[in-house]
C-alpha positions, 0 to 999 in steps of 0.5 A: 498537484493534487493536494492530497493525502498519502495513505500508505496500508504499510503503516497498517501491517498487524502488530508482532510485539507479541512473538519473539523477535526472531519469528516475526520476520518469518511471518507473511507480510504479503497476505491481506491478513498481514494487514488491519484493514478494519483500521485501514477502513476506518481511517480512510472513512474518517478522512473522507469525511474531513476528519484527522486520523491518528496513523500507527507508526509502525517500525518495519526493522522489528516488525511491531508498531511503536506503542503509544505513537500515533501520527497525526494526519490531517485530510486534503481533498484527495486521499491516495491510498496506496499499496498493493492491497490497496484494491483488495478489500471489498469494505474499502473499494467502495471509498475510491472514486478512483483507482489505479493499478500499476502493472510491472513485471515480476522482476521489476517489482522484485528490484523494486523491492530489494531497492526499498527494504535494503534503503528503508528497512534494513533488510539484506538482498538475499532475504528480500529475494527469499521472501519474493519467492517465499511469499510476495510472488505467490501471494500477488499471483494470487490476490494483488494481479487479480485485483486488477480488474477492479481498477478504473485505470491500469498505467505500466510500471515501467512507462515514463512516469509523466505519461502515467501522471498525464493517464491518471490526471485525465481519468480524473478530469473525465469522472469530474474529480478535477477541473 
């Protein structure tokens, strides 16, 4: 509906090729640090202004990007940045027009989670929960819940998904983003 442009930071985490295999699952992936926002900012910079990205392809199943692999990824009219970072970083919160937050309940995130890392990543559900625990609970607690506030809409994560689209298409129209 939005001719747009996914954006997700998760092609963004930090490269690990240079730790052995067996430490880079151990680091925090869910710390701000994890990821290369200097590049993220870039990049979306770049596709505001019209312009094609060369997006790092990173291999989540040993935690390192792909060296000498890029994606090309051309602009659209909007771009949808994405991820739970995503209004985190004071450098890029000035390239939204717009920003949502989706708020859910720790346990569904957790499900959530388990669901994506297990289909996705190749990942076991024992250590996704451990890493819940570990370190994406504590680190949302302490980074990602406060960035709320800095979201023009909130929509429930656990609402009927047409009524968060019909939330998110309204408060488009409302700032003049959309006809």
């Amino acid at each position: 509906m939005l001719d747009a442009t996914l954006f997700p930071l998760d092609f963004y985490y930090c490269d690990l090729s240079h730790l052995p295999e067996d430490e880079r699952g151990l680091q925090n992936f869910d710390h701000p640090d994890s990821l290369e926002s200097e590049l993220i900012v870039q990049d979306v910079r770049q596709l505001a202004a019209g312009k094609t990205i060369q997006r790092p392809v990173y291999d989540f199943k040993t935690h390192s990007r792909v060296a000498g692999t890029f994606e090309a990824i051309g602009p659209k009219r909007f771009v949808i940045v994405e991820g739970i970072l995503g209004l985190h970083y004071d450098s890029l919160f000035p390239l939204y027009d717009f920003s949502i937050y989706v708020d859910a309940p720790n346990a569904i995130c957790l499900n959530r989670r388990i669901y994506r890392d297990m289909r996705e990543r190749g990942r076991t559900e024992r250590s996704v929960r451990e890493q819940f625990n570990a370190t994406a609970k504590p680190m949302a607690d302490q980074y990602v819940i406060p960035s709320q506030a800095r979201a023009d809409l909130t929509v429930a994560g656990t609402e009927n998904l047409d009524w968060s689209i019909e939330l998110v298409l309204r408060g488009l129209r409302e700032r003049g983003l959309m006809g």
